[in-house]
C-alpha positions in Angstrom: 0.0 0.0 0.0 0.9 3.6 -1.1 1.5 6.1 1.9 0.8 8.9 0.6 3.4 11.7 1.4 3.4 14.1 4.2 0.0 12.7 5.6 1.6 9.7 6.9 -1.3 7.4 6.0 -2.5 4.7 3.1 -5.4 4.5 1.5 -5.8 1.3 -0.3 -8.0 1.4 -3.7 -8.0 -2.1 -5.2 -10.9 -2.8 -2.7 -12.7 -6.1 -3.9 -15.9 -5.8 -4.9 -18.4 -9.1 -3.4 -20.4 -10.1 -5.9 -23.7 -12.7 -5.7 -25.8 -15.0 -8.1 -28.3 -13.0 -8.7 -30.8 -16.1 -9.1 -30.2 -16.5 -4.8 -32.0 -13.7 -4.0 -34.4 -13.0 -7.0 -36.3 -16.6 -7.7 -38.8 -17.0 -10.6 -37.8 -13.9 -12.7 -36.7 -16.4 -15.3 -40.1 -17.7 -16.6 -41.5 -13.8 -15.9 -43.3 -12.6 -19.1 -41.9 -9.5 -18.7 -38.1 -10.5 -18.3 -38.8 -13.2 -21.3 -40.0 -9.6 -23.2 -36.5 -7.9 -22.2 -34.2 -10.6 -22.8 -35.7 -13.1 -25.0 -35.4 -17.2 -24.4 -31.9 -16.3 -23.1 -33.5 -14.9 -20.0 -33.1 -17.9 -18.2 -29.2 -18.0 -19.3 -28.8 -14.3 -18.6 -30.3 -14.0 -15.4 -28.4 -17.3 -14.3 -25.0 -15.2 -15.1 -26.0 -12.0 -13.7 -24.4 -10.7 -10.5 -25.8 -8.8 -7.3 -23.8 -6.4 -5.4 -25.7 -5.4 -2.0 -24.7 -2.0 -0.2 -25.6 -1.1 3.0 -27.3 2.3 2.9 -30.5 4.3 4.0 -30.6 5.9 1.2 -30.7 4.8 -2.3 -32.7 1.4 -4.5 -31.1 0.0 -7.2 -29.0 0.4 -10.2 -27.2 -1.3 -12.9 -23.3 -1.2 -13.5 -22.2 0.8 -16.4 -18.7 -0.9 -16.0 -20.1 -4.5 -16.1 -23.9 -4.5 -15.8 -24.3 -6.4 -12.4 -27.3 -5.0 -9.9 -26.9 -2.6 -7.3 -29.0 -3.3 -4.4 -29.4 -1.4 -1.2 -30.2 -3.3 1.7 -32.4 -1.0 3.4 -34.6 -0.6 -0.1 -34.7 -4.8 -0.1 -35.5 -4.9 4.0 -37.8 -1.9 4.0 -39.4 -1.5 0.2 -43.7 -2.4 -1.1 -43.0 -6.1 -2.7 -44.5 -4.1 -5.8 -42.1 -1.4 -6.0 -39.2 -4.0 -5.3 -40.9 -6.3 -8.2 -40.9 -3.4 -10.8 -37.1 -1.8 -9.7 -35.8 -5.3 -10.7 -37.8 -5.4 -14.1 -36.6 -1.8 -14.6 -33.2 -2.3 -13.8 -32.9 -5.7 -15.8 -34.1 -3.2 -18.8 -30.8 -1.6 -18.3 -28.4 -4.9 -17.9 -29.9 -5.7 -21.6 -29.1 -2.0 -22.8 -25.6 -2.8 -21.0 -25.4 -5.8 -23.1 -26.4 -4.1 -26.4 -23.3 -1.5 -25.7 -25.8 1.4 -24.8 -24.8 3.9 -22.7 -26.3 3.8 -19.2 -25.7 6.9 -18.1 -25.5 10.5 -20.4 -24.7 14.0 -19.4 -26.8 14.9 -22.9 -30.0 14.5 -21.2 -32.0 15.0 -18.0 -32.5 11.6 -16.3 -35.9 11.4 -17.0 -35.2 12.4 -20.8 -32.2 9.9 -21.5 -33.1 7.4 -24.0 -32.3 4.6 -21.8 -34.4 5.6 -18.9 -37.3 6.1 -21.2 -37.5 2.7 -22.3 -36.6 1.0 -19.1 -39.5 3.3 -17.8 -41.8 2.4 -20.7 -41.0 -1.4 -19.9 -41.9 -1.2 -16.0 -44.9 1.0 -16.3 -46.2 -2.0 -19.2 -45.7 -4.5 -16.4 -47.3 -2.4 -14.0 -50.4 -2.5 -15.7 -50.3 -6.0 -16.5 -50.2 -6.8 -12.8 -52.6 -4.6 -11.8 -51.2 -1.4 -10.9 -54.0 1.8 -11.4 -52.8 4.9 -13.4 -52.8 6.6 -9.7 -50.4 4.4 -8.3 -48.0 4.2 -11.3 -47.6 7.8 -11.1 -46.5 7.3 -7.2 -44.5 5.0 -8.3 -42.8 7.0 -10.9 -41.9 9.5 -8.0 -38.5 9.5 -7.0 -36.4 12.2 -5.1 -33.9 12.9 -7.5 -36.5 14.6 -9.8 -38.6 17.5 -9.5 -42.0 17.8 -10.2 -41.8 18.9 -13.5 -39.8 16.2 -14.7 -41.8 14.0 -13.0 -45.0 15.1 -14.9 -42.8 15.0 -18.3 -42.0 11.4 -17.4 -46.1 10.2 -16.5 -47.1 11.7 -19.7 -44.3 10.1 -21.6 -45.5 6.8 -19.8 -49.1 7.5 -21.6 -50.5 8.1 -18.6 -53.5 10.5 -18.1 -52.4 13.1 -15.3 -55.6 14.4 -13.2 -56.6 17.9 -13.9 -56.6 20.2 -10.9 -60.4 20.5 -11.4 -60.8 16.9 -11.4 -61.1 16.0 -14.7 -58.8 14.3 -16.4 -56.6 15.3 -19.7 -55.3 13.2 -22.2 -51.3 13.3 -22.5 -49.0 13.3 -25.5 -45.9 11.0 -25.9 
């Protein structure tokens, strides 16, 4: 290890990073309609290869990797998060591990988060699967609430989503893509 001069102290930086089968914590996703829409009749082979890195944090959900597309997980979001909002992170995040795989670009200082390309259709892929399971228009657009975004963007993402946004008088309006 380095000691880096005049401090008297080392830091060391080749910290290992513990990685799990992501098929130990995450059961049936496999055979999930959904998944078999992102990643084809590979899902099965895909998901048995993919990795999950757990971090120990109050604050944060999940991610993917842009260096090797393995999940992020925090463990306070998997001990404390709605089964729901757990079920549709992974779908949404397993959107972005088969963008990883294509080569996209995760992450792009071009665009607002909720305007990148790759968010979109990860977005567009969870908010399908929503439906499908159930979810009302109402609580989509909770779910589509998330800290780092203010409330514009968030209305710019629900109506890019298709979804109808209540009217302040009640009513609803119909939303453009």
């Amino acid at each position: 290890m380095k000691v880096e001069d005049g401090l008297g102290v080392g830091i060391r930086r080749d910290a290992p990073v513990k990685l799990y089968p992501f098929l130990d914590y995450f059961r049936g996703f496999e055979d999930n309609p959904a998944v078999r829409e992102i990643f084809g009749d590979g899902a099965g082979t895909v998901l048995g290869g993919l990795k999950v890195e757990f971090f120990s944090s109050p604050f944060g959900y999940m991610g993917t990797s842009d260096q090797d597309g393995h999940l992020l997980v925090s463990t306070h979001h998997l001990k404390t998060g709605d089964f729901k909002t757990l079920y549709l992170d992974v779908i949404h995040e397993l959107c972005h591990v088969k963008q990883h795989m294509d080569g996209r670009p995760l992450f792009s200082q071009e665009y607002e988060y909720v305007d990148n390309p790759t968010e979109v259709e990860a977005y567009l892929s969870t908010v399908k699967e929503a439906r499908r399971i159930g979810l009302t228009d109402a609580e989509i657009i909770e779910y589509l609430k998330v800290e780092w975004i203010s409330r514009e963007q968030h209305g710019r993402l629900v109506e890019r989503m298709g979804i109808r946004l209540p009217h302040p008088t009640g009513t609803d309006r119909t939303t453009s893509r």
